[in-house]
N, CA, C and O atoms as CSV, one atom per row, in Angstrom:
chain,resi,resn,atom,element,x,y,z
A,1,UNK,N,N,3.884,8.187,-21.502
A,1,UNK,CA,C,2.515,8.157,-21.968
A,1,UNK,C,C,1.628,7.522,-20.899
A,1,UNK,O,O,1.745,6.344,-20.560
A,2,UNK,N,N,0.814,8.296,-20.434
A,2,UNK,CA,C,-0.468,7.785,-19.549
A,2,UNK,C,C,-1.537,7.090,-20.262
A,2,UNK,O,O,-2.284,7.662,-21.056
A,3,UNK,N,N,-1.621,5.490,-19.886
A,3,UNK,CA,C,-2.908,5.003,-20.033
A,3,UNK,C,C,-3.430,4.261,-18.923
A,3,UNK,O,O,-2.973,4.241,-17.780
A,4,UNK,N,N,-4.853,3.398,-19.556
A,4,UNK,CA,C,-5.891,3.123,-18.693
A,4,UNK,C,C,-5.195,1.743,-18.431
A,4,UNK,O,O,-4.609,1.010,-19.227
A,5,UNK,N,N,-5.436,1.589,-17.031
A,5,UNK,CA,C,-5.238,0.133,-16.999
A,5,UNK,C,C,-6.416,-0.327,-16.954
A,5,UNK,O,O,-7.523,0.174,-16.756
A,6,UNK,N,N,-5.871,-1.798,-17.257
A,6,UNK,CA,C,-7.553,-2.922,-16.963
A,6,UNK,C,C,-7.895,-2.857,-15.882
A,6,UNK,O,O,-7.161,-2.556,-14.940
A,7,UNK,N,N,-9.275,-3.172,-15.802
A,7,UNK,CA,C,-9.467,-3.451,-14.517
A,7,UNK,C,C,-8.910,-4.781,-13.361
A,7,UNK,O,O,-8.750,-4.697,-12.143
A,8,UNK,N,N,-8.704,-5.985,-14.290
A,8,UNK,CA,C,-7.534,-7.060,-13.804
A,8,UNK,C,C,-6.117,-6.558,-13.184
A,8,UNK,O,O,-5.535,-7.097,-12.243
A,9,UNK,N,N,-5.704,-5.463,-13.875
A,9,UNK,CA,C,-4.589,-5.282,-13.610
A,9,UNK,C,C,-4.693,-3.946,-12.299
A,9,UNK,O,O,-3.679,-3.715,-11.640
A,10,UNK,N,N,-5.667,-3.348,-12.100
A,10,UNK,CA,C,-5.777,-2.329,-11.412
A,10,UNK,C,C,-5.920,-3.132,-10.220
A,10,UNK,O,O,-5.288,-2.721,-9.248
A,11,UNK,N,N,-6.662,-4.274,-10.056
A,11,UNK,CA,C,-6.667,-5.132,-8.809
A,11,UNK,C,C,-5.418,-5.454,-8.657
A,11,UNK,O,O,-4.853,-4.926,-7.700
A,12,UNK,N,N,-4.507,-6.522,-9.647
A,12,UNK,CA,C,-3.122,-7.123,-9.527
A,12,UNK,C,C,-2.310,-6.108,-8.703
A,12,UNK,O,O,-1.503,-6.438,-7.834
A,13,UNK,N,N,-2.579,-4.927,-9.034
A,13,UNK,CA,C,-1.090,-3.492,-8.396
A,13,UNK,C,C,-1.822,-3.605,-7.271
A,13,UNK,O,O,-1.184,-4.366,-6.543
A,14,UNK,N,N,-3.266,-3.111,-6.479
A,14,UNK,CA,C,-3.761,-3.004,-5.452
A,14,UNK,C,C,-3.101,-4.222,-4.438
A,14,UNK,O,O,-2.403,-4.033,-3.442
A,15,UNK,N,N,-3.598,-5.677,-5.077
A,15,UNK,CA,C,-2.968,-6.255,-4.425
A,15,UNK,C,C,-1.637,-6.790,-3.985
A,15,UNK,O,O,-1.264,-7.371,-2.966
A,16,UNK,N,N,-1.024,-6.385,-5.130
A,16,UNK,CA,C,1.024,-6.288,-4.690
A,16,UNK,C,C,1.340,-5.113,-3.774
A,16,UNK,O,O,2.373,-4.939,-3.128
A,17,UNK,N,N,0.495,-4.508,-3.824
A,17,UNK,CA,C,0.843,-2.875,-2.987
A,17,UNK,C,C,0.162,-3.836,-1.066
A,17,UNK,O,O,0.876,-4.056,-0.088
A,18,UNK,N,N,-1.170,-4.119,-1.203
A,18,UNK,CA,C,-1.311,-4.446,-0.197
A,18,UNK,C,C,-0.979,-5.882,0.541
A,18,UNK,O,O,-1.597,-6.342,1.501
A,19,UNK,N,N,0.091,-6.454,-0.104
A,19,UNK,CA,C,0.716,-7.787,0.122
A,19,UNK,C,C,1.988,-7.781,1.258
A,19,UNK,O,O,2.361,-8.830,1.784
A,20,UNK,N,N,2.554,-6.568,1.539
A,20,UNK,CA,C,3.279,-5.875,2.233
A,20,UNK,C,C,2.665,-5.667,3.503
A,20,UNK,O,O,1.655,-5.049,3.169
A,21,UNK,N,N,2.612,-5.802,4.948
A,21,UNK,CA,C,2.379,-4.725,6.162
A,21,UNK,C,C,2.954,-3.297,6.140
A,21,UNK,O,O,2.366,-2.243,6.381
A,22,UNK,N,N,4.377,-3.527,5.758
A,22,UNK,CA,C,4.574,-1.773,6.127
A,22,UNK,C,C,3.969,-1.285,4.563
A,22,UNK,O,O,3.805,-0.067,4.632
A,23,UNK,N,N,3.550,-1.830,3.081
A,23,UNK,CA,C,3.159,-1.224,2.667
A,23,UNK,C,C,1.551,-0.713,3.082
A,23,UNK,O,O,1.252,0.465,2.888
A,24,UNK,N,N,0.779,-1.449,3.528
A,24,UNK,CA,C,-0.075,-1.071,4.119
A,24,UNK,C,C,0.016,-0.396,5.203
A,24,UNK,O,O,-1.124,0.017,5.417
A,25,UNK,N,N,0.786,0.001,6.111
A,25,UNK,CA,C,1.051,1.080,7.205
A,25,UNK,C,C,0.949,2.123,6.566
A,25,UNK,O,O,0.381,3.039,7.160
A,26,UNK,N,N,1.528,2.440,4.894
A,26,UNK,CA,C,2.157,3.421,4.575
A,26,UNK,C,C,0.750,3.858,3.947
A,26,UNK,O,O,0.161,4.912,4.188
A,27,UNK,N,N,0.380,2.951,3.190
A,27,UNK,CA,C,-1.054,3.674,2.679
A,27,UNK,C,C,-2.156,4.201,3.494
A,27,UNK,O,O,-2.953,5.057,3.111
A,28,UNK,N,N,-2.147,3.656,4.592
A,28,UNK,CA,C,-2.993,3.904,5.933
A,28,UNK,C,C,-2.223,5.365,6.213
A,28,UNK,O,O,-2.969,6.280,6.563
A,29,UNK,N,N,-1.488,5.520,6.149
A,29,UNK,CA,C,-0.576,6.345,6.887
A,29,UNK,C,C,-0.946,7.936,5.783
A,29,UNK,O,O,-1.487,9.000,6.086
A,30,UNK,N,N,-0.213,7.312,4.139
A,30,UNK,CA,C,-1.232,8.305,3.638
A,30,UNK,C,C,-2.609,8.730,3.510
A,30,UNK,O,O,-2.946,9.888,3.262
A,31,UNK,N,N,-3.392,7.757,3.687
A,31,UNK,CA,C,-4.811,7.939,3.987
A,31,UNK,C,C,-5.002,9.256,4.850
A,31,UNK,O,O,-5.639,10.232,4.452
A,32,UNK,N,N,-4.385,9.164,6.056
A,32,UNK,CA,C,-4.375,10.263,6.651
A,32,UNK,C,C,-4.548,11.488,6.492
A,32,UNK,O,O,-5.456,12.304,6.651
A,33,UNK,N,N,-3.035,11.460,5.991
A,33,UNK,CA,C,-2.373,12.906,5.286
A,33,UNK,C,C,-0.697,12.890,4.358
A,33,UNK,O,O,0.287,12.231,4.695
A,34,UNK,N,N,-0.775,13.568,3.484
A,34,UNK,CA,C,0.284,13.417,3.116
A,34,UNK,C,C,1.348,13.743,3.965
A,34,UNK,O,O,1.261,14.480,4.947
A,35,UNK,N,N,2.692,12.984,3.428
A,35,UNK,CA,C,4.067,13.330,4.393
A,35,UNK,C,C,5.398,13.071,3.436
A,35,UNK,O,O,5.832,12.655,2.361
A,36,UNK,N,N,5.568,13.428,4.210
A,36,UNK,CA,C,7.453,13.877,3.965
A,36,UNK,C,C,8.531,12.603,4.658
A,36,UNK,O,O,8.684,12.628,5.879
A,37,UNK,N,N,9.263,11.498,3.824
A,37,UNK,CA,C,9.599,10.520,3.434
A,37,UNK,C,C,10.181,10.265,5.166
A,37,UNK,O,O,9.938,9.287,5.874
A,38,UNK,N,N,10.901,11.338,5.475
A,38,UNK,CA,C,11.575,11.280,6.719
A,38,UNK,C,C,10.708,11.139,7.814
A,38,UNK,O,O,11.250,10.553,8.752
A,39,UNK,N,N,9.304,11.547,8.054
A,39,UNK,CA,C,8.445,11.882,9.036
A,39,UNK,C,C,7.931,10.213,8.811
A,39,UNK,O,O,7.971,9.495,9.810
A,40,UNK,N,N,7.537,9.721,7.724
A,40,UNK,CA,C,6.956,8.024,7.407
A,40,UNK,C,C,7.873,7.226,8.208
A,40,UNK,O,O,7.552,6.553,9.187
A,41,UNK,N,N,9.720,7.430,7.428
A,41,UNK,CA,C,10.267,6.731,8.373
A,41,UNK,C,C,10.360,6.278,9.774
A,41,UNK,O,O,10.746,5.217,10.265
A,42,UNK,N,N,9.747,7.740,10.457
A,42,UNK,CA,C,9.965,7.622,11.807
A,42,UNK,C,C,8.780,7.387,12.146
A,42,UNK,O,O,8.667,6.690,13.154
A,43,UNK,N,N,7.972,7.683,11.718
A,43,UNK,CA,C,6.363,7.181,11.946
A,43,UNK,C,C,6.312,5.753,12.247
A,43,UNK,O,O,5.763,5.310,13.256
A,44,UNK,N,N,7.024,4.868,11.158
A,44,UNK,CA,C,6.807,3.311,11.001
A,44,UNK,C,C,7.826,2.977,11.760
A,44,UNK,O,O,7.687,1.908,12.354
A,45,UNK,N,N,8.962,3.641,11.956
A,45,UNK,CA,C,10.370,3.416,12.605
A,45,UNK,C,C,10.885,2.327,11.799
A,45,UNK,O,O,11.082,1.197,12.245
A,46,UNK,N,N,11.066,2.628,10.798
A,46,UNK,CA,C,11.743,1.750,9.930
A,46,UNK,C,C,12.838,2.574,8.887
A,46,UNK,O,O,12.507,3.698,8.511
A,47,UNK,N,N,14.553,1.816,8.288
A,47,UNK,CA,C,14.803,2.527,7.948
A,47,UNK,C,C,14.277,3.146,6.322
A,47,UNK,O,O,13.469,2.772,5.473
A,48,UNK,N,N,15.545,4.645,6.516
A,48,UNK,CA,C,14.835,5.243,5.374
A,48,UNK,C,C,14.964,5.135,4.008
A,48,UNK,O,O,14.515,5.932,3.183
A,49,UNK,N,N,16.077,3.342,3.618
A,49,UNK,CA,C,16.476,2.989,2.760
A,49,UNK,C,C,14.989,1.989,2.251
A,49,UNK,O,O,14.464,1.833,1.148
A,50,UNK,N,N,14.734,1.576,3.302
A,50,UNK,CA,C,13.584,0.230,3.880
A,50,UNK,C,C,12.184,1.303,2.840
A,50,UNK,O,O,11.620,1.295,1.746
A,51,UNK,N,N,12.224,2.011,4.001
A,51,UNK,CA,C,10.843,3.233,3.588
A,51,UNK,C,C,11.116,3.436,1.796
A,51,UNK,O,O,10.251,3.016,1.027
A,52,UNK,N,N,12.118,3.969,1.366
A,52,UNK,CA,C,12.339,4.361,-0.159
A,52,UNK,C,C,11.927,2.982,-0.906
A,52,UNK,O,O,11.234,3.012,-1.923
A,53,UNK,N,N,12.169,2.360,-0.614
A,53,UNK,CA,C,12.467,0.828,-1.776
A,53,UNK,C,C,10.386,0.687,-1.263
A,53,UNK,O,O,9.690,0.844,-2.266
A,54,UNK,N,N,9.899,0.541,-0.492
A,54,UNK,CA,C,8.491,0.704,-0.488
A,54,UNK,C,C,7.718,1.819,-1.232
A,54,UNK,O,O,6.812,1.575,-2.029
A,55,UNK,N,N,8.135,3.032,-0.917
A,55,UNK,CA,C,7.850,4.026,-1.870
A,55,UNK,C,C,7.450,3.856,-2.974
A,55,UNK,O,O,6.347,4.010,-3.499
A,56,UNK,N,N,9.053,3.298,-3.555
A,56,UNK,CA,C,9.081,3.390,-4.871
A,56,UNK,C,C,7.644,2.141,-5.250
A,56,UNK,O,O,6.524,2.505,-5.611
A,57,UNK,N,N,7.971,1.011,-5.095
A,57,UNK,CA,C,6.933,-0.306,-5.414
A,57,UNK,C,C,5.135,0.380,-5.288
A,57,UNK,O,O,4.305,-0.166,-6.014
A,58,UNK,N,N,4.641,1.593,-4.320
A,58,UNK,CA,C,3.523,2.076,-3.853
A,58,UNK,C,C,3.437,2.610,-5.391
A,58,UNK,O,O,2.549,2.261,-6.168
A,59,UNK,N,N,4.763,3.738,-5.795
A,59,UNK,CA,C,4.259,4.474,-6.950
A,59,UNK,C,C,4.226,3.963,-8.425
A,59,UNK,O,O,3.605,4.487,-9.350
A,60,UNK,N,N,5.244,2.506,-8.493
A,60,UNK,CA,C,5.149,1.939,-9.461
A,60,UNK,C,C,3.846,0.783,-9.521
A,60,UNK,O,O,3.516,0.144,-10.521
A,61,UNK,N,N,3.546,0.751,-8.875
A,61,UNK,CA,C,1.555,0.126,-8.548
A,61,UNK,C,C,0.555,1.474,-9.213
A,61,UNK,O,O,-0.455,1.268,-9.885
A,62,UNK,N,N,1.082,2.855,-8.861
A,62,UNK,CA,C,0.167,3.571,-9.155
A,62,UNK,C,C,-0.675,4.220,-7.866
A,62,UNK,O,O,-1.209,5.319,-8.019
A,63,UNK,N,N,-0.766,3.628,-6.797
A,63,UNK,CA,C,-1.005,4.044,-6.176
A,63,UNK,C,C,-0.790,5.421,-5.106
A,63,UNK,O,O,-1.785,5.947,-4.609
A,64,UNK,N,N,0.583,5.929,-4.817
A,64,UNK,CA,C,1.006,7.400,-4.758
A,64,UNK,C,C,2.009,8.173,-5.398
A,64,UNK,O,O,3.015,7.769,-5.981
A,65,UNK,N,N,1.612,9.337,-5.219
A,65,UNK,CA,C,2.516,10.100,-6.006
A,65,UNK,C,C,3.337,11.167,-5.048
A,65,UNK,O,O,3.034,11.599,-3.936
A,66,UNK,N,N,4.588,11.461,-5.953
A,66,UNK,CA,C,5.199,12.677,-5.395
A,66,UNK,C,C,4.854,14.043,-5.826
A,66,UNK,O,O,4.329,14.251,-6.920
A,67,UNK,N,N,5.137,14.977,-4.988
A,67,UNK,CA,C,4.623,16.077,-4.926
A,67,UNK,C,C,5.923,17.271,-3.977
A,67,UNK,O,O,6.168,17.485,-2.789
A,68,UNK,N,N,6.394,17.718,-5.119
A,68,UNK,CA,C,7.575,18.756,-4.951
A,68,UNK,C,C,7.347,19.913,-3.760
A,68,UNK,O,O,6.557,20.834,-3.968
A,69,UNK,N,N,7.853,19.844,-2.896
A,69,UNK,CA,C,7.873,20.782,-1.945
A,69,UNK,C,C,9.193,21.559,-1.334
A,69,UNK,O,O,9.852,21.323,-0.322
A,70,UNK,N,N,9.341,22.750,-2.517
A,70,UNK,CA,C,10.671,23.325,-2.534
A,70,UNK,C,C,11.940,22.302,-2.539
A,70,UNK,O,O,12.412,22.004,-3.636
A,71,UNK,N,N,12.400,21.861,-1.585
A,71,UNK,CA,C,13.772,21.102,-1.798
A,71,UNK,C,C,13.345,19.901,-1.089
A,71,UNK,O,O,14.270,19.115,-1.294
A,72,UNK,N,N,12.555,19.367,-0.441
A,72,UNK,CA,C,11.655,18.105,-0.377
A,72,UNK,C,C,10.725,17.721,-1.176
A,72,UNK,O,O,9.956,18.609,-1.545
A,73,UNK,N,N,10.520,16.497,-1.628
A,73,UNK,CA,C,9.361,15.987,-1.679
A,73,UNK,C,C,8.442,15.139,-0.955
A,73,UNK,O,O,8.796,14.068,-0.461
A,74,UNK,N,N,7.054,15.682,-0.869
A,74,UNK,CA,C,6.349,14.836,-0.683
A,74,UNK,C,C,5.635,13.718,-1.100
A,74,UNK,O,O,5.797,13.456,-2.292
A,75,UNK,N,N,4.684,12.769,-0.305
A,75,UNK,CA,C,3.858,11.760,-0.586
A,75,UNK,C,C,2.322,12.123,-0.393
A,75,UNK,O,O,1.694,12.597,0.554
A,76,UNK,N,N,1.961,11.698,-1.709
A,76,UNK,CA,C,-0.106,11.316,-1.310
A,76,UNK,C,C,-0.329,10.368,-1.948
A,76,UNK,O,O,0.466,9.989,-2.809
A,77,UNK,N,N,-1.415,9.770,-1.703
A,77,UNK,CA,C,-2.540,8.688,-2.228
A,77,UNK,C,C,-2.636,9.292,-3.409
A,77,UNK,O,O,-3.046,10.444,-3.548
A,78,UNK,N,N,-2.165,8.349,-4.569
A,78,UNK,CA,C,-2.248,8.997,-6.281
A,78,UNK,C,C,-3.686,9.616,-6.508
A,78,UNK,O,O,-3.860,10.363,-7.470
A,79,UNK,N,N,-4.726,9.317,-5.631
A,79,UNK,CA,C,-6.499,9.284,-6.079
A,79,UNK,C,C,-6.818,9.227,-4.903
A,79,UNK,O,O,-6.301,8.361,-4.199
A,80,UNK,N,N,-7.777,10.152,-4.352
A,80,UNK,CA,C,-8.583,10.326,-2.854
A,80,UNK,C,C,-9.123,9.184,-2.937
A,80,UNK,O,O,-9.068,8.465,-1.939
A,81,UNK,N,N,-9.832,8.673,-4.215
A,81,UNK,CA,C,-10.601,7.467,-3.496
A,81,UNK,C,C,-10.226,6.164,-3.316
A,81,UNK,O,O,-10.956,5.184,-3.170
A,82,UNK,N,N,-9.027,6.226,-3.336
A,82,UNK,CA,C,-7.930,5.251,-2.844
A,82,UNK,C,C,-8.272,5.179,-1.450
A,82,UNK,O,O,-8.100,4.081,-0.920
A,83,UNK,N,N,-8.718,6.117,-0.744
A,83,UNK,CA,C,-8.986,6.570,0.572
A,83,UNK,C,C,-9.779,5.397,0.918
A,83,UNK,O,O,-9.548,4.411,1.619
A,84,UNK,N,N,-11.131,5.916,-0.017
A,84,UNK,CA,C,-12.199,5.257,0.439
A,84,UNK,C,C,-12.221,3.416,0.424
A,84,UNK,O,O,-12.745,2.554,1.129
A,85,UNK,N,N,-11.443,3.424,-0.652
A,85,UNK,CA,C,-11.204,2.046,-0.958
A,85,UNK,C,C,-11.085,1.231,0.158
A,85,UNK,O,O,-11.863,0.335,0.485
A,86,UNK,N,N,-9.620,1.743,0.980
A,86,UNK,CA,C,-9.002,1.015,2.070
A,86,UNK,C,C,-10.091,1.031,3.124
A,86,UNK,O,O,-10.192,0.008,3.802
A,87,UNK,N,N,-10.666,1.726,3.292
A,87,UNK,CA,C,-11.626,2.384,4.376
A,87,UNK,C,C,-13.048,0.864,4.203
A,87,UNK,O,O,-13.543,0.333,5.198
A,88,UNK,N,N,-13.369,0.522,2.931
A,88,UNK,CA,C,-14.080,-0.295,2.785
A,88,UNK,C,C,-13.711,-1.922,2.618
A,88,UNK,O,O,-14.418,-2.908,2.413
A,89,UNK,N,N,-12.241,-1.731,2.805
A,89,UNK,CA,C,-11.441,-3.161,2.428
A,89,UNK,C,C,-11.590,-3.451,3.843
A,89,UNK,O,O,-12.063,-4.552,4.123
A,90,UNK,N,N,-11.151,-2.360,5.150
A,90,UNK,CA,C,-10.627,-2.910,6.378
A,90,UNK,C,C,-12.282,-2.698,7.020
A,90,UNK,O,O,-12.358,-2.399,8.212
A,91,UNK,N,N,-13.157,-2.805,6.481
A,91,UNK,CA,C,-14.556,-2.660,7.284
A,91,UNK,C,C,-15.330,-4.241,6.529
A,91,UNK,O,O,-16.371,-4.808,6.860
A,92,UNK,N,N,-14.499,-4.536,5.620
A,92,UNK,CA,C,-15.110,-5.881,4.726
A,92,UNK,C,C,-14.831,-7.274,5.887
A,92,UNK,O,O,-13.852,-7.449,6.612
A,93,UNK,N,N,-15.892,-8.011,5.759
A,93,UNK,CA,C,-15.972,-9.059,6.817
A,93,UNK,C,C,-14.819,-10.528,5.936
A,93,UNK,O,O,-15.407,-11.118,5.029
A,94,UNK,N,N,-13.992,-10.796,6.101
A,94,UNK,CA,C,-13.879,-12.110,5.253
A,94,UNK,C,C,-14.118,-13.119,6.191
A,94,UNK,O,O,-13.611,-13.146,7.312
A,95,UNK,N,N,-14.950,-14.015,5.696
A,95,UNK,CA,C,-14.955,-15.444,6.140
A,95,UNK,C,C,-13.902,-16.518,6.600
A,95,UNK,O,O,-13.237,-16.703,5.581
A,96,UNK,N,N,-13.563,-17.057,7.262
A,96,UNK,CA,C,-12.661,-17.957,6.792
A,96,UNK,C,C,-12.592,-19.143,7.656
A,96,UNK,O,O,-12.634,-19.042,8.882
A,97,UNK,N,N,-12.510,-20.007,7.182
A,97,UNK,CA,C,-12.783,-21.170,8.125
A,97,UNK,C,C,-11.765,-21.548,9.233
A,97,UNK,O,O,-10.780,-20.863,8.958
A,98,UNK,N,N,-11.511,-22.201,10.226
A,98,UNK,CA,C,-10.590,-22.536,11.091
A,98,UNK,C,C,-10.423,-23.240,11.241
A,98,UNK,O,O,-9.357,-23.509,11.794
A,99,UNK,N,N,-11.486,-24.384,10.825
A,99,UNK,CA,C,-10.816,-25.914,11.237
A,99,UNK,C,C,-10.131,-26.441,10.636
A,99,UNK,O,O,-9.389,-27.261,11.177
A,100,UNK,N,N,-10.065,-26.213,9.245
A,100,UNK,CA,C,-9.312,-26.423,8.205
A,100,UNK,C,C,-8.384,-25.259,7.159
A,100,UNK,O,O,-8.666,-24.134,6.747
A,101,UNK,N,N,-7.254,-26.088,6.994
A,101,UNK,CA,C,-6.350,-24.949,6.359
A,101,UNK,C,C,-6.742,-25.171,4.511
A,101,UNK,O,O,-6.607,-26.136,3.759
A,102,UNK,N,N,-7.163,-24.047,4.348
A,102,UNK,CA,C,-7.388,-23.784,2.932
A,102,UNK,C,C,-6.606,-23.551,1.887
A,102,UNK,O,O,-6.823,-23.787,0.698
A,103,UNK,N,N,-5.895,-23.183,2.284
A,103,UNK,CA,C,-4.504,-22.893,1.273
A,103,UNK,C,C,-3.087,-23.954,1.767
A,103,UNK,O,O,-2.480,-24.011,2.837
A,104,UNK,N,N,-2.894,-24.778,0.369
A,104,UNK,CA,C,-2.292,-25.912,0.570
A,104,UNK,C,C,-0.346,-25.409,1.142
A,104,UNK,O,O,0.451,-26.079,1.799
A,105,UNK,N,N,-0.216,-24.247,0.635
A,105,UNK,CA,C,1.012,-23.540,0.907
A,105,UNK,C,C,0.811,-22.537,1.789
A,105,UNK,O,O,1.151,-21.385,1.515
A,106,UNK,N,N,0.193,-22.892,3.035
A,106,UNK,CA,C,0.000,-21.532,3.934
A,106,UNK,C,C,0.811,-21.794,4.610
A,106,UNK,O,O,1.271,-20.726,5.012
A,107,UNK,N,N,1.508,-22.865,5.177
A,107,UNK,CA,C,2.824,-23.018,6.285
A,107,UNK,C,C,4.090,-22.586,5.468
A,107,UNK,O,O,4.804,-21.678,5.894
A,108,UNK,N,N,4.346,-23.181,4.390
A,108,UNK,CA,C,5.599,-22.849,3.516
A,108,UNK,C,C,5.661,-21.566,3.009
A,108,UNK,O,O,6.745,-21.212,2.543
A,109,UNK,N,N,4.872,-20.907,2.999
A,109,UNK,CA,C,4.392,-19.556,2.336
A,109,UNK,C,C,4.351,-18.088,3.456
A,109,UNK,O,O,4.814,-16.949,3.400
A,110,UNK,N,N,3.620,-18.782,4.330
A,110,UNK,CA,C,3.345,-17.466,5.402
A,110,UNK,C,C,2.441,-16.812,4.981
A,110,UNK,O,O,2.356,-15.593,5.129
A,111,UNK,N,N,1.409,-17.713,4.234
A,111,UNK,CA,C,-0.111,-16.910,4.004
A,111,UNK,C,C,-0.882,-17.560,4.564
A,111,UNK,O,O,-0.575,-18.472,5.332
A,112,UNK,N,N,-2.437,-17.089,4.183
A,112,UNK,CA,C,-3.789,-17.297,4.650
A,112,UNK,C,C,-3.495,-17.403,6.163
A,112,UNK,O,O,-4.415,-17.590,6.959
């Protein structure tokens, strides 16, 4: 059964999807154009066990889908304007200060 998500939760998947680098390679990557699981692999050069287990987490976010192509399947961006989204995320300015570390778990963590 297909429903609506919240809008809380439509951010929460966006941002577990883009919490990843190679998941963000991959969405960048579909941004492009769609592809074929083997061509991503070698695209990112990563393996194609690595690539699947990302896959899967992209489509259980909601964010792409498969798309049957005779005895392959392919990948796209679940929604074109997924496109635009990223397109306005990586053109968005964030602020952030330098003299001071803002996030009390950014050394233990490997954020901010």
């Amino acid at each position: 059964m297909l429903t609506v998500a919240s809008d809380i939760e439509v951010l929460a998947r966006f941002g577990r999807a883009l919490a990843d680098p190679i998941r963000c390679r991959l969405l960048l990557a579909l941004r492009e154009a769609p592809a074929y699981p083997s061509d991503l692999a070698d695209a990112l050069g990563i393996s194609r066990t690595r690539l699947s287990n990302h896959l899967a987490c992209l489509r259980d976010c909601g964010l792409v889908v498969t798309v049957p192509d005779g005895r392959r399947t392919r990948y796209e961006l679940a929604d074109e304007r997924l496109g635009s989204a990223l397109d306005d995320l990586r053109a968005a300015v964030v602020a952030v200060e330098t003299d001071r570390v803002t996030c009390t778990d950014a050394e233990t963590k490997g954020c901010c």
